[in-house]
C-alpha positions in Angstrom: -20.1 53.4 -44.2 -18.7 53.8 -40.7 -19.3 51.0 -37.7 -17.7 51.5 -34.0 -17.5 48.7 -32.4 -16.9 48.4 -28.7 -15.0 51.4 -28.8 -13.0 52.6 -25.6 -10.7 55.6 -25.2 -8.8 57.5 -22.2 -7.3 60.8 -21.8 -3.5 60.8 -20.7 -4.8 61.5 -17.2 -6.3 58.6 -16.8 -10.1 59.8 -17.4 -12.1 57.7 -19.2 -14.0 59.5 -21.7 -15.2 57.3 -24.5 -16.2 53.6 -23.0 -17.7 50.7 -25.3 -19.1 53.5 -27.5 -21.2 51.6 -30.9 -22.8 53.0 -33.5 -23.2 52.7 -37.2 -23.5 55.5 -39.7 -25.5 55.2 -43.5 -24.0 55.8 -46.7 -26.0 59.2 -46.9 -26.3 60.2 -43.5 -25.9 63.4 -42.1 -26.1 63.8 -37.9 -25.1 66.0 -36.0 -23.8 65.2 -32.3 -24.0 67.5 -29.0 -22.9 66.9 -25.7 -21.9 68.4 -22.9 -18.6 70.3 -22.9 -15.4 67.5 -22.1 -18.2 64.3 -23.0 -15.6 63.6 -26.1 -17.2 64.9 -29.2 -13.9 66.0 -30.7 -11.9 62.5 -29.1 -14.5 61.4 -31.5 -14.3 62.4 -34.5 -10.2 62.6 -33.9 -10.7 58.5 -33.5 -13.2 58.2 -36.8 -10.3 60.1 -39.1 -7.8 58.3 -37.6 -5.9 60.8 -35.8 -5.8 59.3 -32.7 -6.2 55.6 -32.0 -8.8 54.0 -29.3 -7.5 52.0 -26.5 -10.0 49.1 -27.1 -12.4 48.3 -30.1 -13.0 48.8 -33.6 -13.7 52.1 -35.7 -14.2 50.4 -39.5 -14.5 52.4 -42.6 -16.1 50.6 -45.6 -15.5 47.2 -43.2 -11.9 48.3 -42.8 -10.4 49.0 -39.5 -8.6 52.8 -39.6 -7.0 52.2 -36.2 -5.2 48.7 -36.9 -4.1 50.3 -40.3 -0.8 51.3 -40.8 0.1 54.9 -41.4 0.4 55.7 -45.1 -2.3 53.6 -45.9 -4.8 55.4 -43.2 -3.1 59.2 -44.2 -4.1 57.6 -48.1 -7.7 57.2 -46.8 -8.3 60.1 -45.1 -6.9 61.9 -47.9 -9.2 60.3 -50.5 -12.7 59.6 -48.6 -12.3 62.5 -46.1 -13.2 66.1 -45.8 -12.4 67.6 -42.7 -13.1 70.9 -40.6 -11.3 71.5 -37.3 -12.0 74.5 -35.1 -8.6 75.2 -35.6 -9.3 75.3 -39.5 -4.9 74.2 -39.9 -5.1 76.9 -43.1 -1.7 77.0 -44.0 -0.4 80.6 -44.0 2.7 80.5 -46.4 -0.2 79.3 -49.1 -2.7 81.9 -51.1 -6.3 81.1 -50.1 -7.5 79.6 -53.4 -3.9 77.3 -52.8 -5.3 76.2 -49.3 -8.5 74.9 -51.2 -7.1 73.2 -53.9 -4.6 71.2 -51.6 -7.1 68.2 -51.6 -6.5 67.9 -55.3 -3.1 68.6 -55.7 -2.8 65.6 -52.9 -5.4 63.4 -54.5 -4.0 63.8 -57.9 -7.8 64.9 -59.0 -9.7 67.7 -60.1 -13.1 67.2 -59.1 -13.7 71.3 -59.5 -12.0 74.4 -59.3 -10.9 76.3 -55.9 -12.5 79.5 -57.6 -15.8 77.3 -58.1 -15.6 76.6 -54.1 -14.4 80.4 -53.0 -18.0 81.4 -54.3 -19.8 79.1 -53.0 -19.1 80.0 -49.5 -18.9 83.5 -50.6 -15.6 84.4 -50.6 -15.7 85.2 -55.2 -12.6 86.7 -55.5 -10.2 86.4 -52.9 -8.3 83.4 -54.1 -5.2 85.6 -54.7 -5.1 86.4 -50.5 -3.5 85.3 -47.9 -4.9 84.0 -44.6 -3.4 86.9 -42.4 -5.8 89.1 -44.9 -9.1 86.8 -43.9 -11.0 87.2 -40.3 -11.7 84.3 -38.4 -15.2 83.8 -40.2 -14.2 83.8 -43.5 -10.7 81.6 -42.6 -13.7 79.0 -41.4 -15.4 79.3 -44.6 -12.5 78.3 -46.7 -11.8 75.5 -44.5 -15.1 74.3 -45.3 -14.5 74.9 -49.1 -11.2 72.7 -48.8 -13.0 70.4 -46.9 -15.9 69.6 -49.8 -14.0 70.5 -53.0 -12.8 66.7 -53.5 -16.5 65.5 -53.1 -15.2 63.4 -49.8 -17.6 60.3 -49.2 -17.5 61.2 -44.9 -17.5 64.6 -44.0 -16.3 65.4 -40.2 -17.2 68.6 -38.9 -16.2 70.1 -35.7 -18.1 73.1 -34.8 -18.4 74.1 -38.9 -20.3 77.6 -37.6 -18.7 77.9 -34.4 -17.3 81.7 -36.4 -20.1 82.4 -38.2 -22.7 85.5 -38.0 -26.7 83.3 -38.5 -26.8 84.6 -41.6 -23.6 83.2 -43.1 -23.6 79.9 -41.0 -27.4 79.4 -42.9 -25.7 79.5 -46.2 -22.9 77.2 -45.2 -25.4 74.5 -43.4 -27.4 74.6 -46.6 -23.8 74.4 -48.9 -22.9 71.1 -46.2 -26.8 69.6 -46.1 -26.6 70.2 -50.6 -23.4 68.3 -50.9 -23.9 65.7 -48.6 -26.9 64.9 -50.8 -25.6 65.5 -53.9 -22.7 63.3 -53.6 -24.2 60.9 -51.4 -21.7 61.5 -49.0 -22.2 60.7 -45.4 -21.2 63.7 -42.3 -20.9 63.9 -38.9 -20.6 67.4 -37.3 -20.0 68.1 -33.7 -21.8 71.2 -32.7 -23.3 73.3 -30.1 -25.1 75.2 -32.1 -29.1 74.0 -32.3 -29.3 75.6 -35.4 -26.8 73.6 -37.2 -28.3 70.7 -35.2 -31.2 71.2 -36.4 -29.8 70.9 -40.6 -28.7 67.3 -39.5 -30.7 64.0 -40.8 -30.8 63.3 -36.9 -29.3 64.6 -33.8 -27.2 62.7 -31.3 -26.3 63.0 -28.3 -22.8 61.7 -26.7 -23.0 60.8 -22.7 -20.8 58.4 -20.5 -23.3 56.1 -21.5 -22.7 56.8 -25.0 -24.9 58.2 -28.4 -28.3 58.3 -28.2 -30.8 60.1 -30.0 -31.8 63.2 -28.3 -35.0 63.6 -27.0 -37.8 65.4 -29.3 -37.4 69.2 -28.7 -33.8 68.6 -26.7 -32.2 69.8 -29.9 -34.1 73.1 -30.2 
């Protein structure tokens, strides 16, 4: 599903962050990777979607190489085989919730399920007709996550999906990511602090200079 190859990648300053990274994810497989704070987690996944471009090597997707694409055929990839969730969660305000979920379909030209269908499975029934100034910052993460999974995305990236969420409600959304990745054979790599979430993964990484390596057992809580 996803090989990096060799992959190398700098800051503007001139750090070094990311430096012959390789590593090959399953069709199927969920991990989650930690590291320290500034190792490159979200460089990362910013390099996997595409979103940035590595100085050296190769990130391939299905065998095909996302950085040496050109744009509208990378923005057509990430669009189809993606679902995303930044800590920013990019919700567009002028849109009604239920609006912000659907996007992926009105994009994709699909409807793989309804935006109501999502809203209650990350427990937000009935608020499709609000706008995001009328959500907090927990529930604006939860309908990222629901736009992230309603197009049934064959690689789900995750950065810090719980990072806003009370235990109780980031439970119920590691079980909604850890069902769909299964159910859909989808394949996901979150980035989290959290050893909770962690813990939901397949495996647990963990991204040094020296690049991923399973974490040692009982590192990951």
């Amino acid at each position: 599903m996803l090989n990096l190859r060799d992959v190398t990648k700098s800051y503007a300053s001139g750090r070094q962050v990311l430096s012959g990274l390789n590593y090959t994810l399953e069709a199927g497989e969920y991990v989650a990777v930690m590291g320290e704070s500034g190792v490159g987690k979200s460089t990362l996944l910013n390099l996997i979607a595409g979103l940035d471009t590595p100085d050296s090597g190769r990130i391939e997707i299905d065998g095909t190489d996302i950085s040496s694409m050109q744009d509208d055929a990378a923005t057509r990839l990430r669009r189809e085989k993606f679902g995303f969730v930044f800590q920013a969660f990019h919700i567009l305000p002028h849109l009604t919730i239920a609006q912000n979920i659907a996007l992926p379909l009105l994009l994709n030209g699909s409807a793989a399920r309804s935006a109501e269908e999502m809203l209650a499975a990350v427990g937000l029934a009935g608020r499709g007709k609000d706008f995001p100034r009328q959500l907090s910052g927990g529930e604006l993460q939860r309908v990222a996550i629901a736009r992230a999974l309603i197009h049934r995305p064959k690689l789900i990236l995750a950065d810090e999906p719980t990072g806003n969420l009370d235990p109780d409600t980031a439970g119920d959304i590691l079980k909604l990511l850890r069902d769909e990745i299964k159910q859909n054979g989808s394949s996901a790599i979150i980035v989290t602090h959290s050893h909770a979430a962690a813990a939901s993964a397949d495996r647990v990484l963990e991204l040094t200079k020296h690049g991923l390596h399973p974490m040692a057992p009982g590192q990951s809580g």
